[in-house]
gemmi code that builds the backbone of each chain (N, CA, C; Angstrom):
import gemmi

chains = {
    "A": [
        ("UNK", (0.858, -1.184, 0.000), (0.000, 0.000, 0.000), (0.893, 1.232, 0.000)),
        ("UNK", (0.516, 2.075, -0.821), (1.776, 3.421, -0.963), (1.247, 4.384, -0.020)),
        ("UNK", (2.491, 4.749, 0.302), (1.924, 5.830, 1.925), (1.569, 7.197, 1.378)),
        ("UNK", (1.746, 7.809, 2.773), (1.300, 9.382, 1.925), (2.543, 10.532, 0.950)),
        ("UNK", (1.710, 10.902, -0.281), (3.434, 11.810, -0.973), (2.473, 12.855, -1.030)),
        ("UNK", (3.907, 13.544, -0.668), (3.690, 14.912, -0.979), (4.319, 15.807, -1.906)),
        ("UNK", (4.287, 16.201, -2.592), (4.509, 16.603, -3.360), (4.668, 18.816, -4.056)),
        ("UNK", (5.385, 19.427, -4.244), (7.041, 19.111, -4.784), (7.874, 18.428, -3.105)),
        ("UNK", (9.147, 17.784, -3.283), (9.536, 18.161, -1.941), (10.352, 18.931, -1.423)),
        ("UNK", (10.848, 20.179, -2.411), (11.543, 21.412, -2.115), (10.945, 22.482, -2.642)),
        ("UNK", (10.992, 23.300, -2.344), (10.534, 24.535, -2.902), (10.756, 26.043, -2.755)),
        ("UNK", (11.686, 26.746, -3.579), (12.408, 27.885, -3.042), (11.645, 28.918, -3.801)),
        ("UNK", (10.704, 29.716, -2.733), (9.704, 30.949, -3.276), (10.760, 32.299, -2.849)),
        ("UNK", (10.015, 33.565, -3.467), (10.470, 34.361, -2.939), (9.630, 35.630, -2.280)),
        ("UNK", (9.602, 36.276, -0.975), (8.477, 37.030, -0.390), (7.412, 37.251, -1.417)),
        ("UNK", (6.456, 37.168, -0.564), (5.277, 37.980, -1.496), (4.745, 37.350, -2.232)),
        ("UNK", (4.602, 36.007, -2.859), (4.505, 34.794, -3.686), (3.421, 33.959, -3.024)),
        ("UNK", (3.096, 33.388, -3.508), (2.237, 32.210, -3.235), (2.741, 30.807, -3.697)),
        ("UNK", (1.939, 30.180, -2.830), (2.514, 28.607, -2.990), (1.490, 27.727, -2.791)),
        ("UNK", (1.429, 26.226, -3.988), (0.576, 25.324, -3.324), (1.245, 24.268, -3.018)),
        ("UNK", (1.124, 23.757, -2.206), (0.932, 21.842, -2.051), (0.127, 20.869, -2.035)),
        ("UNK", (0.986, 20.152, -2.171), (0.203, 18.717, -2.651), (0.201, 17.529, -1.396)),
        ("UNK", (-0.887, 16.932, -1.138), (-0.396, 15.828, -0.245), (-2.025, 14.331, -0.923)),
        ("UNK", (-1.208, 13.598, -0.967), (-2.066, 12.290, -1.470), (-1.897, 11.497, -0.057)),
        ("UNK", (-3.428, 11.050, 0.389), (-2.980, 10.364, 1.279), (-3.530, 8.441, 0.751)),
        ("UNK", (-2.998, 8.317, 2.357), (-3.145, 6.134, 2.103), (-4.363, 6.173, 1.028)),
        ("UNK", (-4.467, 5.284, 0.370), (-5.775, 4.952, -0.142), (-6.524, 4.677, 0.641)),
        ("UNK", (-7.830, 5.356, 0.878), (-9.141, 4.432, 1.723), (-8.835, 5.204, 3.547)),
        ("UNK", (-8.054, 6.882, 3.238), (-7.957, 7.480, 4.420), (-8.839, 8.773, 3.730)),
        ("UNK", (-9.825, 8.981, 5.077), (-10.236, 10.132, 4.555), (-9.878, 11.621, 5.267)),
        ("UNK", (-9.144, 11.322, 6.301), (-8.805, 12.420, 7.122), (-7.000, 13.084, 7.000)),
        ("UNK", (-7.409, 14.236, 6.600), (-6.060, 14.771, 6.029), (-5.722, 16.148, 7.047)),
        ("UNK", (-4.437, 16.220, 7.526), (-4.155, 16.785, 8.383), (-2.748, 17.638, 7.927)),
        ("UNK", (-2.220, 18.581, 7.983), (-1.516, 19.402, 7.167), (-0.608, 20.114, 9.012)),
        ("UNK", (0.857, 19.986, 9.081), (1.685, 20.784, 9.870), (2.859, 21.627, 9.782)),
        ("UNK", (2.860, 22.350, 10.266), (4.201, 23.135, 10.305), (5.593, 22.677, 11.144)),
        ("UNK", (6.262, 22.493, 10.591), (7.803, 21.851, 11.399), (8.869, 23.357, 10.869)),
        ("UNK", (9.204, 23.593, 13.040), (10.273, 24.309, 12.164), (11.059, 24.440, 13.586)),
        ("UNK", (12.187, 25.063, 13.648), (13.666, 24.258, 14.778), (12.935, 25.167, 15.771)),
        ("UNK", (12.744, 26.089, 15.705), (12.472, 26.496, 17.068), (10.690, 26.802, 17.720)),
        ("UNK", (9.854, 26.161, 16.905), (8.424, 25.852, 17.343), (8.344, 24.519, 17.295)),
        ("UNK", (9.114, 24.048, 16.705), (8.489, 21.956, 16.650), (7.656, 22.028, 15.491)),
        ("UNK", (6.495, 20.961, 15.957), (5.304, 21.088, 15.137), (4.039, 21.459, 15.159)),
        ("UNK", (3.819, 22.155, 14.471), (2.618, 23.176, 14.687), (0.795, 22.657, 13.663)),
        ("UNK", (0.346, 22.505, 14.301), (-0.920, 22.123, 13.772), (-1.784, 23.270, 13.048)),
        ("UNK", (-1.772, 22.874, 11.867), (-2.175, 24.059, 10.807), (-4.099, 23.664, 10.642)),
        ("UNK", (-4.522, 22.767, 9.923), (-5.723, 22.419, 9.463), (-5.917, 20.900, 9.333)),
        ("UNK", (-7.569, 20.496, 9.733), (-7.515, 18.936, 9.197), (-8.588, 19.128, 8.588)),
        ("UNK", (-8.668, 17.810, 7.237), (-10.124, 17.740, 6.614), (-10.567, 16.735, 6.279)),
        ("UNK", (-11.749, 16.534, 6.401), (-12.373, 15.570, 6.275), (-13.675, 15.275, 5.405)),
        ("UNK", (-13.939, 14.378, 4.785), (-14.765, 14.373, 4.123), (-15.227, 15.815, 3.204)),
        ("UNK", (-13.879, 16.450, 2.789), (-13.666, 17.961, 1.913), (-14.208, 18.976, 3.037)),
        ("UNK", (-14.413, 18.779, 4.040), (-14.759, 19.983, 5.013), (-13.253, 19.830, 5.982)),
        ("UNK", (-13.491, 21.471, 6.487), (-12.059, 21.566, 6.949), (-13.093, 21.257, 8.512)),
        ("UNK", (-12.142, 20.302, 9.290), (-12.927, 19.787, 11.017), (-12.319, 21.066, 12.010)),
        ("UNK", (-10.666, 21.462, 11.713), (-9.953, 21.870, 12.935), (-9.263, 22.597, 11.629)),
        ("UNK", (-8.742, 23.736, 13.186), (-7.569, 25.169, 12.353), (-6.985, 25.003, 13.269)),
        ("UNK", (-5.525, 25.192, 13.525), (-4.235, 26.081, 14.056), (-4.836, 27.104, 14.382)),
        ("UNK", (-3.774, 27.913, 15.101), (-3.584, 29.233, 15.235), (-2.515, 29.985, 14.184)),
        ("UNK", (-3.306, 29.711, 12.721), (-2.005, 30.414, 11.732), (-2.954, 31.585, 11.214)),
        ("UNK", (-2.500, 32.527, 10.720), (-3.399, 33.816, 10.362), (-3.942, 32.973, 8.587)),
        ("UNK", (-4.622, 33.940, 8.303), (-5.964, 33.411, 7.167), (-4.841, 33.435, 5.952)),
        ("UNK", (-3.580, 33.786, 5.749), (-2.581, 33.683, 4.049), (-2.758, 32.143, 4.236)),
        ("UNK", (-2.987, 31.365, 5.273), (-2.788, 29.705, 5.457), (-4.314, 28.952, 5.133)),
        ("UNK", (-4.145, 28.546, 4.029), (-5.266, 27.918, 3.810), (-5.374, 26.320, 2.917)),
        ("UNK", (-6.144, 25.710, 2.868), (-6.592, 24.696, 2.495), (-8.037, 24.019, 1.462)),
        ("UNK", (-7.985, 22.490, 1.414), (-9.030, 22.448, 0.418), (-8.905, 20.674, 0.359)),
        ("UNK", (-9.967, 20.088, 0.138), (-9.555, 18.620, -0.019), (-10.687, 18.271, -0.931)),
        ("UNK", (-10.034, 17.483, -1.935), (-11.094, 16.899, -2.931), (-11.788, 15.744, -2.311)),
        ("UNK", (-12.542, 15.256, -3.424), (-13.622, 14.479, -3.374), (-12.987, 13.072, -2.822)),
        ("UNK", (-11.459, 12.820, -3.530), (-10.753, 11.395, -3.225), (-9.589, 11.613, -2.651)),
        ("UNK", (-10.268, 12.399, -1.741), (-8.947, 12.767, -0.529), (-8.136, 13.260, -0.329)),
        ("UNK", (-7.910, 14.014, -1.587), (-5.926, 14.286, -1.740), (-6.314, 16.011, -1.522)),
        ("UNK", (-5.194, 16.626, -0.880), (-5.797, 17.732, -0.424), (-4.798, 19.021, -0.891)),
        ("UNK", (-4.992, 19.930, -0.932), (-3.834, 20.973, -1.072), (-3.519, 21.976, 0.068)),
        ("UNK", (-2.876, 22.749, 0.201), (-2.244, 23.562, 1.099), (-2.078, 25.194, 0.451)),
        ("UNK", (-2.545, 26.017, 0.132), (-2.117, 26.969, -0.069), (-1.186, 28.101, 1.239)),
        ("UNK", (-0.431, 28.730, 0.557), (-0.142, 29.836, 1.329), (-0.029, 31.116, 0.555)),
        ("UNK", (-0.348, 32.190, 1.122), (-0.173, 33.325, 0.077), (0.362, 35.026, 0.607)),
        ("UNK", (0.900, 35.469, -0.279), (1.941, 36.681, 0.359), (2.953, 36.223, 1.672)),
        ("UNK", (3.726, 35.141, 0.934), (5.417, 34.587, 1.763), (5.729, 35.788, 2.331)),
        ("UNK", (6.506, 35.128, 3.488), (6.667, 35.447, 4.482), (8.557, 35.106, 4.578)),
        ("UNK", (9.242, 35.476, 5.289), (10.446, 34.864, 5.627), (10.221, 33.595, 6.368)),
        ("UNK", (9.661, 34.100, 7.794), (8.976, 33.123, 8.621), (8.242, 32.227, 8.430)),
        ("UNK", (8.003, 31.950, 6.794), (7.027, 30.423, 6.912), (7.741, 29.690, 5.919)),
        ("UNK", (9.032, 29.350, 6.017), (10.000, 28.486, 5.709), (10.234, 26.997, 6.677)),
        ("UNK", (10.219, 26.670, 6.299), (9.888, 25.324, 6.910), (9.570, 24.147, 6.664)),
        ("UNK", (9.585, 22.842, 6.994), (8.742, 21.643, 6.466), (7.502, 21.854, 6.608)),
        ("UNK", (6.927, 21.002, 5.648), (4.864, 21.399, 5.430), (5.010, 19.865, 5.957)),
        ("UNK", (3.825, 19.274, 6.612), (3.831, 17.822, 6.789), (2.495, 17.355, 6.847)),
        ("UNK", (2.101, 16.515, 5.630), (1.191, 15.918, 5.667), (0.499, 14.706, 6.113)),
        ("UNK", (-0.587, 14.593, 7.203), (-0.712, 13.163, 7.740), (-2.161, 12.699, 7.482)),
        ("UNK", (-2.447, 11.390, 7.005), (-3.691, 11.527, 7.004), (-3.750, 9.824, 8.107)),
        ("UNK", (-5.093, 9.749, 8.149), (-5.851, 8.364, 8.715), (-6.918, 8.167, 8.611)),
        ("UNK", (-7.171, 7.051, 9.110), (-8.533, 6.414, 8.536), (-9.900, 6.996, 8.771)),
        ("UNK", (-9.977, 7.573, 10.231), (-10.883, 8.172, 10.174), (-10.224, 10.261, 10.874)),
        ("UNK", (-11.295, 10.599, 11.146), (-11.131, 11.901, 11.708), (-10.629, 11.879, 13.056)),
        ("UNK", (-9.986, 12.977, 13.416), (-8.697, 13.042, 14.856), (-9.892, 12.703, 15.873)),
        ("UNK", (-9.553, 12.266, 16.827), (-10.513, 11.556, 18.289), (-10.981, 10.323, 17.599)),
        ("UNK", (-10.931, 9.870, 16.619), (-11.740, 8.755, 16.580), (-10.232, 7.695, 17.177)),
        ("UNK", (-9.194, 8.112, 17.678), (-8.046, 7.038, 18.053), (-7.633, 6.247, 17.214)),
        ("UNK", (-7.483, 6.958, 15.584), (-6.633, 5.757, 14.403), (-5.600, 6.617, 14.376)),
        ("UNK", (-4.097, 5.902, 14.010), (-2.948, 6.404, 13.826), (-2.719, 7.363, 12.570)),
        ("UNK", (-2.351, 8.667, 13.019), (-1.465, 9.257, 12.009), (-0.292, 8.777, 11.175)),
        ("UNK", (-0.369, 8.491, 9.702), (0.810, 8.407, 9.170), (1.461, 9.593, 8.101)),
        ("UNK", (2.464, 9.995, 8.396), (2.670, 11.038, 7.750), (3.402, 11.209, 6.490)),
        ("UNK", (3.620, 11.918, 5.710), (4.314, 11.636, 4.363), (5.828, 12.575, 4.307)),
        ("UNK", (6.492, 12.588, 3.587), (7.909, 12.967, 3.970), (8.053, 14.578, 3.866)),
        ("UNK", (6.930, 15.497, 3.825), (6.803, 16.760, 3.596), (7.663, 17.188, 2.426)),
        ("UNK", (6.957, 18.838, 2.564), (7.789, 19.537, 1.434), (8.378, 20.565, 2.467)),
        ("UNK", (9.878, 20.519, 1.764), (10.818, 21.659, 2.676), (10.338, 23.095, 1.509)),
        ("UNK", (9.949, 24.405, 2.332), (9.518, 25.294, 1.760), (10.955, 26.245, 2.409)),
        ("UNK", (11.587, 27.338, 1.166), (12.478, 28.078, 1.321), (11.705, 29.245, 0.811)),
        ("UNK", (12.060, 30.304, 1.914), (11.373, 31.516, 1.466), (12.709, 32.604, 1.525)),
        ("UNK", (12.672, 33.074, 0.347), (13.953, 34.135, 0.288), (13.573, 35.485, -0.019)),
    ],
    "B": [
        ("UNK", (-4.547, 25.263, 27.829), (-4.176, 24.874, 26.564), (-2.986, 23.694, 26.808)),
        ("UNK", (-2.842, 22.592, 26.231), (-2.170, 21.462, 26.247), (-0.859, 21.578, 25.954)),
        ("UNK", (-0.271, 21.801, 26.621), (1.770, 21.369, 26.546), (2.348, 20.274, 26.783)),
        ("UNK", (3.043, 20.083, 26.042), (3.647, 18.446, 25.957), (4.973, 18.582, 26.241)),
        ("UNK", (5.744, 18.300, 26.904), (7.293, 18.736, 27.256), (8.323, 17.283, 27.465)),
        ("UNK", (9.158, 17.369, 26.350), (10.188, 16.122, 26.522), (11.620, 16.612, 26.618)),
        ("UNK", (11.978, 16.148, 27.924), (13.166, 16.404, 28.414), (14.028, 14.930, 28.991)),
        ("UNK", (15.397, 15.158, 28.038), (16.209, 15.935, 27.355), (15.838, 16.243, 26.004)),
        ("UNK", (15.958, 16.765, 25.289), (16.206, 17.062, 24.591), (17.079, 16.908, 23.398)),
        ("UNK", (18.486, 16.025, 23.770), (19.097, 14.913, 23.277), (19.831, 14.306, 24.270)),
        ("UNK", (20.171, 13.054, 23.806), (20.457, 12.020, 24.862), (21.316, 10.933, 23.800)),
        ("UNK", (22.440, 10.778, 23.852), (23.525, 9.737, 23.566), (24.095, 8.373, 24.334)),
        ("UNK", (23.528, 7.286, 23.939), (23.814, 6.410, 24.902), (24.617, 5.150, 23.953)),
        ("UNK", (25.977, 4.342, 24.708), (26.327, 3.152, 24.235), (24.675, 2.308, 23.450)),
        ("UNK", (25.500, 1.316, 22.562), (25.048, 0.176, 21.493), (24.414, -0.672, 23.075)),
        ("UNK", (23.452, -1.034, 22.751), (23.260, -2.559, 23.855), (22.291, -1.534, 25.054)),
        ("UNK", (22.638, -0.499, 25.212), (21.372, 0.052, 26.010), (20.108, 0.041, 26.227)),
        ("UNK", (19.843, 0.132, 27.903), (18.288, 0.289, 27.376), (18.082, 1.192, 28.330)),
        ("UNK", (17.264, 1.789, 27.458), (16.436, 3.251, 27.520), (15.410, 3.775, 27.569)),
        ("UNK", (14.973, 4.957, 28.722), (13.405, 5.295, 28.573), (13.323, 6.949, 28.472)),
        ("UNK", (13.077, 7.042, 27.282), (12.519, 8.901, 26.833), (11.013, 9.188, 27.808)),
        ("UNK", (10.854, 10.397, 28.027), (9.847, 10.682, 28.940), (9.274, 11.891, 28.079)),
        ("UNK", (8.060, 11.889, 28.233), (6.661, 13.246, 27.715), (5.966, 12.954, 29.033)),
        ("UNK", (5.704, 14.593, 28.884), (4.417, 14.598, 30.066), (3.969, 15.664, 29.691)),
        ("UNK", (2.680, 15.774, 29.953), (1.501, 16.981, 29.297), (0.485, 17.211, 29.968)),
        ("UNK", (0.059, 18.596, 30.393), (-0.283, 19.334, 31.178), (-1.884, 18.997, 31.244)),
        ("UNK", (-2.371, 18.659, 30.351), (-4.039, 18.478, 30.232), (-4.149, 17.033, 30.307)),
        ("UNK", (-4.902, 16.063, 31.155), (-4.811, 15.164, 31.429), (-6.019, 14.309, 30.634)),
        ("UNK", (-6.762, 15.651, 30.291), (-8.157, 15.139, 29.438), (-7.734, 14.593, 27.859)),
        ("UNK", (-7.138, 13.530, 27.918), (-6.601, 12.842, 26.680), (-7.475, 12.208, 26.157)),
        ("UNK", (-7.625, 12.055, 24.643), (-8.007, 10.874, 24.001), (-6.937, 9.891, 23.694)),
        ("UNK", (-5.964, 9.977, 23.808), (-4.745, 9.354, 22.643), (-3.125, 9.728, 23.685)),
        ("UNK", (-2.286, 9.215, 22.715), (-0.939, 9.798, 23.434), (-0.750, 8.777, 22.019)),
        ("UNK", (0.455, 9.769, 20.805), (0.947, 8.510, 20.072), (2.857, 8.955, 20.426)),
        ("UNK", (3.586, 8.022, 20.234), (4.935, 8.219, 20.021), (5.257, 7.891, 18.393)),
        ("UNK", (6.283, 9.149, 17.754), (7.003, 8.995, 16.406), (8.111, 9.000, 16.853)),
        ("UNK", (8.462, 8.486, 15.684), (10.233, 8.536, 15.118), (10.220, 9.348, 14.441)),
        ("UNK", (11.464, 10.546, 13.714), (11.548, 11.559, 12.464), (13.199, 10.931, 12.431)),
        ("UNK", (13.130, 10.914, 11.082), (14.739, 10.655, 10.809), (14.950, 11.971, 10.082)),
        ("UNK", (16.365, 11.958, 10.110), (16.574, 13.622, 9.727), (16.348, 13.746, 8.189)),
        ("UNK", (15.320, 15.322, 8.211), (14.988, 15.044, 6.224), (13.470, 15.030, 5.765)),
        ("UNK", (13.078, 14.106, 6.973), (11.960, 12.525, 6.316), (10.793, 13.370, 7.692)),
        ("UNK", (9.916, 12.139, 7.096), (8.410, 12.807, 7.970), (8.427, 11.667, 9.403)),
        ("UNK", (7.434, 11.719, 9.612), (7.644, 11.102, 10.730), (6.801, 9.751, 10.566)),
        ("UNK", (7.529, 8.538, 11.694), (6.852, 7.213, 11.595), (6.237, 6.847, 12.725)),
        ("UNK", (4.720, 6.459, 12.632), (4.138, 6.224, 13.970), (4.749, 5.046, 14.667)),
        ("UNK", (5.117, 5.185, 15.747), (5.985, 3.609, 16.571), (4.638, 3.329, 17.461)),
        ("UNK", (3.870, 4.019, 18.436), (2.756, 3.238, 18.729), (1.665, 4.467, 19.413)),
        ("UNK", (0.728, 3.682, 19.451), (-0.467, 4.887, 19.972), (-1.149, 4.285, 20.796)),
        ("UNK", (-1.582, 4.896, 22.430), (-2.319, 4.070, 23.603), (-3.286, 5.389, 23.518)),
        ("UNK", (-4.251, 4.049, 23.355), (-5.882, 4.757, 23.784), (-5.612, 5.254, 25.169)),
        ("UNK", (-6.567, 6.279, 25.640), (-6.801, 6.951, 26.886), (-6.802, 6.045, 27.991)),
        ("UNK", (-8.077, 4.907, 27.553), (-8.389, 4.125, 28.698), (-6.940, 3.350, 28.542)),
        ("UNK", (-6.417, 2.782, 28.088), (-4.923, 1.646, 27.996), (-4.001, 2.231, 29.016)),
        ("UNK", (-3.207, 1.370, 29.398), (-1.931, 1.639, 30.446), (-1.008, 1.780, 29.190)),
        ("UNK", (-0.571, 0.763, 28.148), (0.503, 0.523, 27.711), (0.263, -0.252, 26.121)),
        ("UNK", (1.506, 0.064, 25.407), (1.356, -0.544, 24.050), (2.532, -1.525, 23.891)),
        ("UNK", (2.862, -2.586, 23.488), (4.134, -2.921, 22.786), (4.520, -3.217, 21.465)),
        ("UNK", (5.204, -3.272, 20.648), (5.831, -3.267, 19.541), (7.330, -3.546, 19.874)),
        ("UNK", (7.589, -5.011, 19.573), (9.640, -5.741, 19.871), (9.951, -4.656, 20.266)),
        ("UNK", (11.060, -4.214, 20.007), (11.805, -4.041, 21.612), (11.246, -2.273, 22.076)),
        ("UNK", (10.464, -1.801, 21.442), (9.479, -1.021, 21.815), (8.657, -0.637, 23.420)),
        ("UNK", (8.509, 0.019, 24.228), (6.728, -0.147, 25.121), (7.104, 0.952, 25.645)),
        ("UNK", (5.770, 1.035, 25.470), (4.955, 2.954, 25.471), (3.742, 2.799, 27.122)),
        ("UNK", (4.298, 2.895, 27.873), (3.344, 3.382, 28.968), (2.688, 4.553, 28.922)),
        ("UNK", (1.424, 4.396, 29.688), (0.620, 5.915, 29.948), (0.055, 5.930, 31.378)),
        ("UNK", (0.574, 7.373, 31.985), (-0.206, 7.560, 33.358), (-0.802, 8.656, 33.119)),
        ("UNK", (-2.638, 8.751, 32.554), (-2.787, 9.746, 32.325), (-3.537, 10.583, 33.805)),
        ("UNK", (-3.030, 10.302, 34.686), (-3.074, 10.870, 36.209), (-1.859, 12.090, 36.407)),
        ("UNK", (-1.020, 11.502, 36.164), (0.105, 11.939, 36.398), (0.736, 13.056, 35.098)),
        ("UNK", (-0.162, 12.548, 34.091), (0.243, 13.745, 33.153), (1.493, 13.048, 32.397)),
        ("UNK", (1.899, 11.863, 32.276), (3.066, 11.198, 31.937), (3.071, 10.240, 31.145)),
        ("UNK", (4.246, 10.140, 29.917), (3.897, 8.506, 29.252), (5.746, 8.142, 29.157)),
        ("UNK", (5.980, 7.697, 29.208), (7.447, 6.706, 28.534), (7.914, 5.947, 27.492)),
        ("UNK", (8.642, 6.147, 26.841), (8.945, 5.333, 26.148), (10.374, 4.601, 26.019)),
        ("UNK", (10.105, 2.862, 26.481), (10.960, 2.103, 26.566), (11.841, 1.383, 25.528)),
        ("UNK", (12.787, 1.760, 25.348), (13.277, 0.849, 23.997), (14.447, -0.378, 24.835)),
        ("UNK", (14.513, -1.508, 24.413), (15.099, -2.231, 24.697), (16.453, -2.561, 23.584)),
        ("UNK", (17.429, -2.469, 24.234), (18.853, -3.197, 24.002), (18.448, -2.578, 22.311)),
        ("UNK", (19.477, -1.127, 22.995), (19.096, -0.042, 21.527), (20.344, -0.030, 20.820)),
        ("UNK", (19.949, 0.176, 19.620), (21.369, -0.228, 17.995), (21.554, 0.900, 17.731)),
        ("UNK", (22.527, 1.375, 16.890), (22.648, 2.473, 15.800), (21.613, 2.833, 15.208)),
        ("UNK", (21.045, 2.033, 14.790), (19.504, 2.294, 13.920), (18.592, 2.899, 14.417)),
        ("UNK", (18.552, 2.670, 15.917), (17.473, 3.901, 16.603), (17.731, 4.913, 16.834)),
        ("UNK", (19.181, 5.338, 16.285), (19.246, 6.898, 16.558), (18.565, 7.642, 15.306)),
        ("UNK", (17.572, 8.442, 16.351), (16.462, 9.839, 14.853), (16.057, 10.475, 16.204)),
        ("UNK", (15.073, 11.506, 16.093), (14.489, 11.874, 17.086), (12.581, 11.425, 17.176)),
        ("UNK", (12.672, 11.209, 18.576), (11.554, 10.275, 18.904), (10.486, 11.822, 19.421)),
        ("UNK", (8.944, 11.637, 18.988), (8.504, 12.992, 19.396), (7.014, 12.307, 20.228)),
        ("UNK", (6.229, 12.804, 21.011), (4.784, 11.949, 21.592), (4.233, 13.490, 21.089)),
        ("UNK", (3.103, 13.007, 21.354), (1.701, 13.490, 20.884), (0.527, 13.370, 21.691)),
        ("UNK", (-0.018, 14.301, 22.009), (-1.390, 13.943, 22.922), (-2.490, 14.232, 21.996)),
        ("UNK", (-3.918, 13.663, 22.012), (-5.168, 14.834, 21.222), (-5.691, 14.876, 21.848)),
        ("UNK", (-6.112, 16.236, 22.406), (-7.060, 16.526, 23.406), (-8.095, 17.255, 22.758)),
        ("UNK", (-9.378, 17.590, 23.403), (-10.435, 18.501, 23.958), (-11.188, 18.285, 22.788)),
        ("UNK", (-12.203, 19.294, 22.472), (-13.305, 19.074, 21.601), (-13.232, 18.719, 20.044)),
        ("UNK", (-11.783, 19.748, 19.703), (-11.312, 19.500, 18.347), (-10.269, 18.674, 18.313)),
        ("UNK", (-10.329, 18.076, 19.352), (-9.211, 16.885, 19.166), (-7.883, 16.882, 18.380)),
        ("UNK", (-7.184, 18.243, 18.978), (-6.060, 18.713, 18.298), (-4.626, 18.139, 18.868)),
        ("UNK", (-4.080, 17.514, 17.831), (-2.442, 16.881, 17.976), (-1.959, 17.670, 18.350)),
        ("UNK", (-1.381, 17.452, 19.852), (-0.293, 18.162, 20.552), (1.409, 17.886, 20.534)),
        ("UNK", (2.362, 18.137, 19.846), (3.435, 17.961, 19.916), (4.302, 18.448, 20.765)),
        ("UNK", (5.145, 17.436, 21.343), (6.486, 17.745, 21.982), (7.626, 18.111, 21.075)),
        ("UNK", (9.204, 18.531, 21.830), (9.369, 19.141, 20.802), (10.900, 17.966, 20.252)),
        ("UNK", (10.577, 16.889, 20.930), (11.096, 15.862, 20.566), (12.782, 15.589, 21.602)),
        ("UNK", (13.008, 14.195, 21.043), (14.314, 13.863, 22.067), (14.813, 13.569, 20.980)),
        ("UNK", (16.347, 14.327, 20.483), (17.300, 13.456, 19.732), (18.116, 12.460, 19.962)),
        ("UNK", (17.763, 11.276, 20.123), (18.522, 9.878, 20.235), (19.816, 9.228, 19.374)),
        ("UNK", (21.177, 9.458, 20.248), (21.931, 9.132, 19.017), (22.740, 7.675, 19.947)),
        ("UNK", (22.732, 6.406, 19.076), (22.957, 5.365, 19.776), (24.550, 5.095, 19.783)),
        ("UNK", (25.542, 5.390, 20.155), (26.939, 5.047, 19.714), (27.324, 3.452, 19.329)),
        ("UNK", (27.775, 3.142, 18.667), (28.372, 1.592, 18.421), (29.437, 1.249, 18.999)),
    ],
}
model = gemmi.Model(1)
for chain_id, residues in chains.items():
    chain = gemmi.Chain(chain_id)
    for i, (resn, *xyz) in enumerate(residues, 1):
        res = gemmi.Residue()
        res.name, res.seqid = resn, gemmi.SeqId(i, " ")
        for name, pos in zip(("N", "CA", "C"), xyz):
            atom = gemmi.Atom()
            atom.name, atom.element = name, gemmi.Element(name[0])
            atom.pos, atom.b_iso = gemmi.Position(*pos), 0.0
            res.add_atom(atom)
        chain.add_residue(res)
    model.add_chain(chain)
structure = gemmi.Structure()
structure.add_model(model)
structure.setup_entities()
């Protein structure tokens, strides 16, 4: 069974730009969960979605946004870069929606460079 | 609001060790507690997840206790290799939106 990709997995923007991502999750997961990794916050919980509705937000301001199709695979926008939102993006999905107690598996993120 | 705190922070121990990383988190109202691995680069790999009601999980030379009284979980690795050095991170989901709480991880480096 192929895990979750994400897709590009580098990406060097420059301020002021916009960006999307990509994350495909397990086959037959419908809950997609999107984080921020970075050295001196850890990991930061951005958005989850489910069944194409977004369930849960972070505390990230509104340039951070999201979207999930019909067969799960979801995107990530961000818009007007920032220095500060350089970082790994990390995508996790599972079988069902967060509290229901199924494991997160996550996919190898995209490293985002903002110059 | 839920804090998850793993201390040290990194930790280097001889081949053949055995070892227990510690999380503990401030909101006791858990659904979950999972432990990952991140290898440097790469995303992260679930090693195990204890339901609320559960004491404990195992997976070989793996086991994940939970005292969710105490605000505390562990994680035991037995007679640890080179190969387990990455950094190991836990996770709680708490409260209505059942939001993944991260620690900010232990870097484990195993010497040979």
């Amino acid at each position: 069974k192929a895990g979750v990709t994400q897709t590009p997995r580098y990406l060097i923007k420059t301020r002021g730009q916009q960006v999307t991502l990509s994350c495909s999750p397990i086959s037959g997961h419908r809950s997609v969960s999107w984080y921020q990794q970075t050295p001196g916050q850890g990991l930061q919980f951005l958005f989850e979605y489910f069944s194409e509705t977004q369930r849960n937000k972070g505390n990230f301001p509104g340039r951070f946004s999201g979207r999930q199709f019909s067969n799960s695979r979801s995107e990530m926008n961000v818009s007007t870069l920032e220095l500060g939102d350089s970082a790994l993006y990390l995508c996790a999905s599972s079988l069902e929606r967060s509290g229901a107690g199924t494991p997160l598996h996550f996919g190898n993120g995209t490293r985002l460079t903002v110059t | 609001k839920q804090e998850v705190t793993q201390i040290p922070a990194a930790l280097s121990v001889p081949e053949g060790e055995n070892l227990v990383l510690n999380c503990s988190f401030t909101d006791s109202a858990i659904y979950n507690l999972q432990w990952f691995r991140q290898d440097p680069g790469k995303g992260l790999t679930s090693l195990l997840l204890i339901q609320s009601s559960q004491r404990e999980q195992t997976s070989g030379r793996l086991n994940a206790s939970l005292d969710k009284s105490s605000g505390r979980s562990t994680l035991y690795i037995a007679a640890s290799q080179p190969g387990d050095s990455a950094t190991y991170l836990c996770a709680v989901e708490t409260g209505a939106n059942s939001k993944l709480t991260f620690g900010k991880g232990i870097t484990l480096s195993v010497r040979p």
